[in-house]
N, C-alpha and C positions, 0 to 999 in steps of 0.2 A: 756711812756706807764705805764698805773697802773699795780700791779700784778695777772696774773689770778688769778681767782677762783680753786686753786687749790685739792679741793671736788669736782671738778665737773670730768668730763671726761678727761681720759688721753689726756693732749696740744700733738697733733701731726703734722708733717710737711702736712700742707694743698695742695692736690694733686689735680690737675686738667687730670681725665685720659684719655681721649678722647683727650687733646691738645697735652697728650705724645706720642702719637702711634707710631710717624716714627721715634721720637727719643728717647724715654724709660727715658727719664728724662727733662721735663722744666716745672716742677710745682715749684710753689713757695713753701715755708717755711716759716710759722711766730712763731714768738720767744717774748715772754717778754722782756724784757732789764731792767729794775727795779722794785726794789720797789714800787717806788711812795710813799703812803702816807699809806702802808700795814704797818703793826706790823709784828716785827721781836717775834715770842714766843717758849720760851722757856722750853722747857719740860721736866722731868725727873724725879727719884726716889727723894725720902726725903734723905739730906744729897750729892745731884748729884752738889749741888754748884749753882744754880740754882739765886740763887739773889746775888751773890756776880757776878758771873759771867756777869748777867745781866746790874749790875751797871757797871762794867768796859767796857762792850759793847757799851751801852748809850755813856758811853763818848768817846770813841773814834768816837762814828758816831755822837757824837752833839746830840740826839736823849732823849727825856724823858723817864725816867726810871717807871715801874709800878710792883709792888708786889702785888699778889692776894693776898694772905694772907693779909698785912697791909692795902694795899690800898682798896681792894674792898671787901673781907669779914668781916673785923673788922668794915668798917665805915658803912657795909649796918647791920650789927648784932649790933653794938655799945658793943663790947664786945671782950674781948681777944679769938684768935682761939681751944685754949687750955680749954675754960671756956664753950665757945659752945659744942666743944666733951665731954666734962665731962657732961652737962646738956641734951643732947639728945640722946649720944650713937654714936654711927659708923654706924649702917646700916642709922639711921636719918641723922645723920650729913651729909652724903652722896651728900642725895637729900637736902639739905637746901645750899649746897654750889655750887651743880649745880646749883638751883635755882637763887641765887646771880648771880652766872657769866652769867646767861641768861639773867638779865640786863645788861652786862657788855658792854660798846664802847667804844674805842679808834680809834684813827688814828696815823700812823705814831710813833710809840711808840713801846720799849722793854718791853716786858710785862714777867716777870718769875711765870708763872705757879706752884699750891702748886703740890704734888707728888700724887694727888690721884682726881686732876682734870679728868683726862681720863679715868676715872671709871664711870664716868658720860656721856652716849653717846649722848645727846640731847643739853649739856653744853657745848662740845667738838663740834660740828657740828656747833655751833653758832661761838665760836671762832676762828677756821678755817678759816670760811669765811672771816676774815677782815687780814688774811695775810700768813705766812711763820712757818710753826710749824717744829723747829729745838730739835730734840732730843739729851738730851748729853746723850752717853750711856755711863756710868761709871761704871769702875770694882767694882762686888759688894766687894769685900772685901776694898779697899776705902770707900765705902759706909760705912758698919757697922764700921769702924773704926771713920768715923767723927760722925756718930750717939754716939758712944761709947764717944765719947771727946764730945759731944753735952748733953753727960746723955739722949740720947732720945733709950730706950729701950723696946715703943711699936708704932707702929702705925698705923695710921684707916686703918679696915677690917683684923685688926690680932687677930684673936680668939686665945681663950686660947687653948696652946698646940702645936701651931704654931711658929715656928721659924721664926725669921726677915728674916734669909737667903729665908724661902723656899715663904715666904708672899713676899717678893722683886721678885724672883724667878714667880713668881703669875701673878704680875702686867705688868712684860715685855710684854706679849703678846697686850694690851692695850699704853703702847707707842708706839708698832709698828705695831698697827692698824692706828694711826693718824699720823705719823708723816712726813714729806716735806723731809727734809735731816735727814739724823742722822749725827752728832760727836762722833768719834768711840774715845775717852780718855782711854789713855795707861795706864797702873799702875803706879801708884805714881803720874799724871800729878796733877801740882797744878792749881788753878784757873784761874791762867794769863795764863798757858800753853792752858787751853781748851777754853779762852777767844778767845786766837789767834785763836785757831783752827775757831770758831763760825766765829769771823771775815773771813777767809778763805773761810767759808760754804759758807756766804752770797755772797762773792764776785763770785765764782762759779755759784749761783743760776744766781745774775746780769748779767754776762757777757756769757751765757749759749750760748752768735752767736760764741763767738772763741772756744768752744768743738764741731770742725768739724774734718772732715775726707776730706782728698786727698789724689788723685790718686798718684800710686807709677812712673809714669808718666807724672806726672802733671806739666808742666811748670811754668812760673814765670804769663804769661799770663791768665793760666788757675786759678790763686788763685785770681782773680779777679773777678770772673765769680760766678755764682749762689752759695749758701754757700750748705753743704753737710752734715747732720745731722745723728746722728745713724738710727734712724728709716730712713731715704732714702738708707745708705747700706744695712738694711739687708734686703729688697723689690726689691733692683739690683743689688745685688750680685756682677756683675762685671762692672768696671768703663767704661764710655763711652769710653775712651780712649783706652780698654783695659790691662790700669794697673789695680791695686788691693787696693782696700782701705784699708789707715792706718792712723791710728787719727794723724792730724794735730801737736799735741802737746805732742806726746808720749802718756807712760803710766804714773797714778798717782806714787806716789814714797810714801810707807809707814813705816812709823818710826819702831824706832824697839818694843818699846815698846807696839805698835798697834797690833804688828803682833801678841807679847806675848799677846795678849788678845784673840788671835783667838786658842793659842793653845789646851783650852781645850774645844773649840767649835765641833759640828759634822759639817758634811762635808756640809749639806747643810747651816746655819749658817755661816759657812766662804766663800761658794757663794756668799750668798747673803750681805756678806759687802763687799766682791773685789767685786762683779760686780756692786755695786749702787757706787762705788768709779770711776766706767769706763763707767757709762752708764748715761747718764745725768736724773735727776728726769723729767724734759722737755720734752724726748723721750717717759723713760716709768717710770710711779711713782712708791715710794717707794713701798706703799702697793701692787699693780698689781704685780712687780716681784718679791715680796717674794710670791706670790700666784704660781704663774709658776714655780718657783725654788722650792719649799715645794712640789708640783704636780710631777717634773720633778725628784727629788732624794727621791722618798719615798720608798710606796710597791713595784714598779716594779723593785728593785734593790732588788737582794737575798740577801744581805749583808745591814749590816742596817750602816755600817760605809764606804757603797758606794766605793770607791777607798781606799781597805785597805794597808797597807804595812806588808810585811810579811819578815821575816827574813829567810836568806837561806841559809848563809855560810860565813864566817868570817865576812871581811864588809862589804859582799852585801845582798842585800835586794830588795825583788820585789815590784813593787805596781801592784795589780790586781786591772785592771781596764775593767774587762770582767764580771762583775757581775751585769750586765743590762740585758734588755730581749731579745737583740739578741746577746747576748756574745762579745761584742766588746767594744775595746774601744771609738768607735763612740755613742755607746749611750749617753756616761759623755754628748757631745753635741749636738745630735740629740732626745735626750728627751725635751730637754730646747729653742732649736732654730725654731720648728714649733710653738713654743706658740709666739717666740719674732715677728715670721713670721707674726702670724695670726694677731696680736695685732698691728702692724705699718701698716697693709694694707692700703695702699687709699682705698677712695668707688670706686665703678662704676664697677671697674675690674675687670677679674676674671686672675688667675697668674697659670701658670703652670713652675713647679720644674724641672727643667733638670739634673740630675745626672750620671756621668762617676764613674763607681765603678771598682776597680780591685777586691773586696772581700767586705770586711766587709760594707762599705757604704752604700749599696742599701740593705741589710735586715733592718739598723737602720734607714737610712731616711725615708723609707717603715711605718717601726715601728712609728715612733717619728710622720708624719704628718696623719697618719690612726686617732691617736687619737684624733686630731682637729674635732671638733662638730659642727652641727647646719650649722646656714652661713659661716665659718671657710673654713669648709670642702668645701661646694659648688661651694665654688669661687676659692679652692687652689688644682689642680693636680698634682700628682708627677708621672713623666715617666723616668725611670734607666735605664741605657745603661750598659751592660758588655762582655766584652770577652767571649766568650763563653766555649773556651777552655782556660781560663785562670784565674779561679775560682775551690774552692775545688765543692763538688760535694755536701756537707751539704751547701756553702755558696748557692749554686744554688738553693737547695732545699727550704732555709729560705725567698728568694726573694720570690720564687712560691707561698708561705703561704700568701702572700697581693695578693688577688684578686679584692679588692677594686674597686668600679666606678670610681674611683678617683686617682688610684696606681697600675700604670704599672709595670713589669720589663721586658726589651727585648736584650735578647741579640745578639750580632754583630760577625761576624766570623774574627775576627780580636783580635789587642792585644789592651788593657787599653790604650795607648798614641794616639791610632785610635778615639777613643771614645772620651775622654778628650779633644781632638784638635780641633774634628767638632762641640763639643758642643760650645765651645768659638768661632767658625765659624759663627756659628747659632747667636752669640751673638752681631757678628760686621757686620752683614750682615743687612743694613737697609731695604732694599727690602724685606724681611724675615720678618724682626718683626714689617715691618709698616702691612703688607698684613695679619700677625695674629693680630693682635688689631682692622685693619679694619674691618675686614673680621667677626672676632669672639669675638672682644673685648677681646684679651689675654694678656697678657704682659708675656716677658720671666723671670724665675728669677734663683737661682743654689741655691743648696740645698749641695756643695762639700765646703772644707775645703778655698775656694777662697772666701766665705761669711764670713765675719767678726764675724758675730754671730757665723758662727759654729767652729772658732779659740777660738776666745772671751772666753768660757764658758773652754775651753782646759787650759786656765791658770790656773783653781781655782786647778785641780788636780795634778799640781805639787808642787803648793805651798803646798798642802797640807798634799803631801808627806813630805814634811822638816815639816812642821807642826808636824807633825804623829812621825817622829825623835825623834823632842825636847820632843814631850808628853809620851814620851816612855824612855825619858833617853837617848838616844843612843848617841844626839848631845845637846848640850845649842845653844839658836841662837845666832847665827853667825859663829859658825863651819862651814867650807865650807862641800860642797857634790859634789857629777858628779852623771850625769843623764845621761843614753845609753838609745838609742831611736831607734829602729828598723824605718830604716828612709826610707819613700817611697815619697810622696806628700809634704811631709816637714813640713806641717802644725805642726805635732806632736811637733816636733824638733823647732819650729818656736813658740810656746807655752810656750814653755822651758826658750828660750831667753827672752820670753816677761814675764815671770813671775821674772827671774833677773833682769830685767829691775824694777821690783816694790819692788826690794827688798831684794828676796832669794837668799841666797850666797850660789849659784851655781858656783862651782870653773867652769868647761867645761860640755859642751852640747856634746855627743858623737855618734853623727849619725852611726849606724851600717846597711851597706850594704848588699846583696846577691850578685849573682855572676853580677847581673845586677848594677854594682859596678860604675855606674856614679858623683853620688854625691862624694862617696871617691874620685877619680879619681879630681876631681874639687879641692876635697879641700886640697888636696896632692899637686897640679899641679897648680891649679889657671885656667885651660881651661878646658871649658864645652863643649863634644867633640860629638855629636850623630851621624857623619857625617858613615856611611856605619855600624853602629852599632844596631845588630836584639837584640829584647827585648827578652830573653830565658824564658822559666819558671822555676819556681823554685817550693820548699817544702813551702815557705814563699809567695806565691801569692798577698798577699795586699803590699808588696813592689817591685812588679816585674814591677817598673816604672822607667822612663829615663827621661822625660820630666816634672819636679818636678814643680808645676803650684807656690807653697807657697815660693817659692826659688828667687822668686823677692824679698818677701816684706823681707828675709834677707839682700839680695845685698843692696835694700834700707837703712836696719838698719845700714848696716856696713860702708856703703859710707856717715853717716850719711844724709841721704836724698837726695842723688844727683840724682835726679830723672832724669837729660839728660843722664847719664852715665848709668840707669837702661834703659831707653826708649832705645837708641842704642846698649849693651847689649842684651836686649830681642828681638828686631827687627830683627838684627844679628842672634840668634839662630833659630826664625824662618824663617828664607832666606837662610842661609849660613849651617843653622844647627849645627852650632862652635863660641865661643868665649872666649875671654881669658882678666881677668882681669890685671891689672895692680900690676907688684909687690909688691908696698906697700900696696895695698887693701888686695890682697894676706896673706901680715903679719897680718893683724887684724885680717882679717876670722880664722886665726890659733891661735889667740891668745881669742877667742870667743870659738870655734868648735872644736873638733877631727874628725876623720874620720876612721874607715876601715871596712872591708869586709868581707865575711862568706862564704866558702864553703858550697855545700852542701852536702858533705861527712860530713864535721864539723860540721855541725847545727845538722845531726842525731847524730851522737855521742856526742856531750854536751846533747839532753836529753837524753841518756840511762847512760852516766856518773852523771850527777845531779840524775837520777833517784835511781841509786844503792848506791849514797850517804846520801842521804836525803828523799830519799819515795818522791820529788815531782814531776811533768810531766810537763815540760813544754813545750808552742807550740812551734811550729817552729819558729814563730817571734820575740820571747821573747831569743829563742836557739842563733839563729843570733845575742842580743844584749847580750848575756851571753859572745859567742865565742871572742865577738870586744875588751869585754871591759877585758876581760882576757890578754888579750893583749897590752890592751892601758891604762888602769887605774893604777895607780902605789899600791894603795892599802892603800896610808896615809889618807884617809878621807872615807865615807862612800859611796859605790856607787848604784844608784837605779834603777833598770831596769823597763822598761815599758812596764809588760806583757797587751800586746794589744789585747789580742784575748785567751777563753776559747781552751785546745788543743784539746779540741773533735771536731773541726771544723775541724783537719786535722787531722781525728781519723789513716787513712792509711798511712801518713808519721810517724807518732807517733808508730804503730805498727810494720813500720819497723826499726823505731831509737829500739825500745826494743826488737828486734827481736824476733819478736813474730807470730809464725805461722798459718796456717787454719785462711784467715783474712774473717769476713763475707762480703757479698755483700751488704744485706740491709745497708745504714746508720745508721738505728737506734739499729740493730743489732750490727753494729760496737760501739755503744757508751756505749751498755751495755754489750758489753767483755769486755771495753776499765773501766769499773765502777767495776766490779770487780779487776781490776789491781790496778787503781792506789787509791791509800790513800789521797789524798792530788792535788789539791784543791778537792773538790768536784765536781761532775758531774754539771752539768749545769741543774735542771728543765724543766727549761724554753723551751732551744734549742730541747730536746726531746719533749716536748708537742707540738713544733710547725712544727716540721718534720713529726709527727703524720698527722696533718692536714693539712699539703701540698703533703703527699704520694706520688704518679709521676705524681702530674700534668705535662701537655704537657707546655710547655711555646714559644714565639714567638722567631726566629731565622731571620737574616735578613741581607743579605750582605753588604760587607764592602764599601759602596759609600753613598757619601755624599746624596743624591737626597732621598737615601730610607731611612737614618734616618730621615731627612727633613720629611716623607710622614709618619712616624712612629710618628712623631710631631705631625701634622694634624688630621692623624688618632683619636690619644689622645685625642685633644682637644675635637673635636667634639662627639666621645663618653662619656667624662667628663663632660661638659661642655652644650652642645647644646641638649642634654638628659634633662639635670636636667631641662633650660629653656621651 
């Protein structure tokens, strides 16, 4: 097969949705598999290596070698390129070189591109078309240093007054308008080092059927069976089989001197090269997701450096990651995951979102698929399930602000593991989801931490924490860290893992519990125990869960993939409600993980102790991984908590950690005594402009059996959905 047209529309997995109804998955997928007789090109700044590169690439693939410069502008001008710029100027020479390369054909051919081709958008457009446009992004200080050994000290479109640095700095946006892959080139790398990389690139693009995904369930039988692409997870959420997708082949693995190149990158920037490293250009292309990711971490984070690290007391240090627009740390992936949603849709269908929230979930999912547009919106519903008494009373309030055709929230007279169980109910129930696709044409999809996209995006922010380290001084890479993660659903903590897996020398991942202390309890003991075990509430509500949905796709990591051993494990828990791993699994988990627990006398007293130390307030979730890691961290390396949540969401356990009297009733009353106390972080905007505008609304209440969330399903669709038709 030749290679697409990669200008044209994002290649996605070809859905047939009407054949999927009773099974939610048997459309095919097609895929490139090579080149063919497409040009491999080459592109980057002046001085990026760019034909030296080229040349060694050629030979390794047998392939003819082509230099725009030599070959195609010199023999079409009959004139040195240097003699041209001198006789017509930079803004001319421009267009007379796009010009040339708008003659320009080849087949099958390395072609290295000059460094001010892509300045030229009608030049660029033609040559696209005949293949694979491989960016090498090279550190500019490499750059100006082989310019500086080159004597080349100006070049085209650098006005006088202008620095190399800030004119290189200029042009980036224009390589990464066109480009297919990029090659991220670490400092110092010499030309064979980013030769190899290129070769790497292409084989990646080639072989783009082996970047699948299987179930954490998945038999020997079942990897035989239809291939399973990103864009197919993040449209079904959870595996037919009812395990959890997890890519086939791991996570990429990046050098170190990669990583050094992200250090003084901003947050979205270092997104967007780990997630084009995890997400195949095939799925979703270069340019699209830096469109989505630039969308997803811009204005709507009050923080312009998105997930900052903020230093708090000897070696530890927070990362605030409540600086989105519902205060949590659900936004990092719930701003980014309804665009990856909208964008992999099949046609025909229309998809409705099922979400189980103990807290923070359902105002961000709310948040994050509200702003999908146009047909987006029309075809995509979001309906939130939550405890009713088992949420703060802001988080209740920020759900009721989406009143959307399109965005429910209802909540259940039951606790978070009621909700979360019938949803995955709803999911293996074919009777159920053939009868909504017949019926309504819907298809079910999850919109919780069980969707690979809304994990996926979770990684960029711990890396970025060690990132934030190194760019601060505090660590050089490869100093280890520990990471405490107030751990409910696991995903977080399961984020953690996957970002060490690419890299960050993450000495341990340190789950910190409530009193709903199950996951410790496991990872202490090795048996995961629910059997006559009530789920309590607590001050930390977004981890008052037992039945941790993300807690396979560890057992999978740790068993290295032994997916019979995850399948009878998880079957077990929900049959038997108890299982217990095997001793020696047992030792890895502990040699991966920490684990303990949080009172909650404890969790109010670390903030009112942090508070009279330091001026700052932490929530209660954050208090819990303060209390664990006080405890379990030894203190030889730096350790970083993950404040998950703004503490004005739990402005009343917050006022009684600092004993603080006459507390108001209103909410928003509560946030602004709560803005005069404390210094540090700041109040949240946002959260109060949006309590403003949900004031008490009334919202849906609805008992705890299966039949009436089923009819609360229904209900949705048909007002979402059969309205808009």
């Amino acid at each position: 097969m030749a290679l697409l047209n990669t200008s044209q529309l994002p290649i996605r997995a070809a859905r047939w949705c009407l054949s999927s109804l009773s099974t939610q998955k048997s459309w095919l997928s097609t895929r490139s598999t090579c080149l063919g007789d497409k040009n491999i090109l080459l592109m980057g700044p002046p001085g990026a290596g760019k034909t030296t590169v080229g040349k060694i690439v050629a030979h390794k693939l047998g392939l003819p070698v082509i230099d725009v410069d030599d070959d195609v502008l010199e023999t079409a001008w009959k004139m040195p390129v240097a003699a041209k710029l001198a006789a017509v100027g930079g803004r001319c020479f421009l267009e007379e070189e796009g010009r040339a390369l708008c003659n320009f054909s080849a087949s099958g051919c390395v072609v290295s591109l000059t460094g001010s081709n892509p300045l030229h958008a009608e030049a660029m457009q033609h040559v696209k078309q005949s293949g694979l446009v491989i960016y090498l992004d090279v550190d500019s200080e490499d750059i100006l240093q082989r310019l500086t050994s080159m004597k080349v000290n100006r070049i085209v479109g650098q006005e006088g007054g202008v620095s190399m640095k800030d004119i290189l700095l200029y042009r980036k946006q224009f390589y990464e308008k066109w480009l297919d892959v990029r090659v991220l080139c670490g400092t110092g790398d010499t030309v064979e080092e980013v030769a190899e990389k290129v070769l790497k690139a292409v084989e990646r693009y080639q072989k783009s059927d082996e970047e699948t995904f299987i179930s954490t369930r998945c038999d020997s039988a079942g990897l035989s069976k239809q291939k399973t692409y990103f864009s197919d997870v993040v449209v079904e959420g959870l595996a037919p089989d009812g395990g959890l997708y997890v890519p086939k082949n791991g996570f990429p693995k990046i050098g170190t001197r990669e990583w050094q190149r992200l250090v003084e990158m901003s947050y979205p920037e270092r997104a967007l090269v780990l997630l084009e490293k995890c997400i195949h250009p095939l799925d979703v292309s270069a340019l699209d997701l830096r469109t989505m990711i630039f969308k997803a971490y811009g204005s709507n984070f009050a923080s312009k450096a998105v997930a900052p690290v903020k230093h708090l007391d000897h070696n530890q240090y927070i990362q605030e990651l409540f600086h989105g627009p519902t205060a949590s740390f659900k936004d990092l992936a719930l701003q980014l995951m309804p665009q990856l949603f909208a964008y992999c849709l099949p046609p025909m269908c229309n998809y409705l979102i099922l979400v189980a929230t103990s807290g923070d979930t359902g105002s961000a999912v709310l948040s994050g698929f509200s702003k999908l547009s146009g047909t987006d919106r029309h075809r995509t519903g979001v309906l939130v399930f939550f405890p009713e008494g088992g949420v703060s009373e802001i988080q209740k309030l920020q759900m009721m602000s989406y009143r959307e055709g399109n965005a429910r929230a209802v909540s259940v007279l039951s606790d978070f593991d009621f909700c979360q169980r019938n949803i995955k109910k709803m999911f293996g129930e074919a009777g159920l989801t053939g009868h909504l696709a017949v019926e309504y044409g819907t298809v079910l999809s999850t919109g919780n931490s069980i969707n690979w996209a809304r994990l996926l995006p979770q990684v960029v922010y711990h890396s970025s924490a060690y990132l934030d380290l190194c760019r601060d001084g505090v660590i050089k890479f490869g100093d280890p860290i520990d990471v405490c993660i107030p751990t409910g659903n696991f995903g977080n903590a399961m984020s953690a893992v996957y970002a060490k897996q690419m890299g960050i020398p993450i000495r341990k991942v340190i789950c910190a519990s409530n009193h709903n202390r199950v996951i410790t309890d496991f990872i202490n003991t090795g048996q995961y125990d629910l059997q006559g075990r009530p789920l309590m509430l607590s001050h930390s509500p977004a981890i008052d869960i037992l039945k941790s949905s993300n807690f396979e796709r560890f057992i999978y990591h740790v068993s290295d993939g032994n997916s019979h051993l995850v399948k009878d494990l998880f079957t077990r828990l929900d049959r038997q409600q108890h299982f217990q791993v095997p001793e020696p699994l047992l030792g890895t988990i502990q040699q991966e993980v920490l684990s303990g627990w949080c009172s909650e006398d404890d969790c109010l007293a670390a903030i009112q102790r942090v508070h009279t130390q330091t001026g700052y307030v932490m929530d209660t979730h954050t208090a819990v991984a303060k209390v664990v890691a006080d405890r379990l961290q030894d203190g030889s390396c730096p350790v970083v908590f993950c404040s998950t949540a703004h503490y004005g969401k739990f402005a009343p356990a917050v006022f009684k950690a600092l004993q603080i009297p006459n507390i108001p009733e209103d909410p928003i009353e509560q946030l602004k005594k709560l803005e005069l106390i404390a210094s540090r972080p700041e109040m949240h905007r946002e959260m109060i402009k949006c309590l403003k505008e949900s004031a008490k609304r009334k919202h849906s209440v609805c008992e705890a059996e299966y039949s009436v969330l089923v009819d609360q399903v229904e209900s949705m669709i048909q007002d979402s959905f059969l309205k808009v038709m």
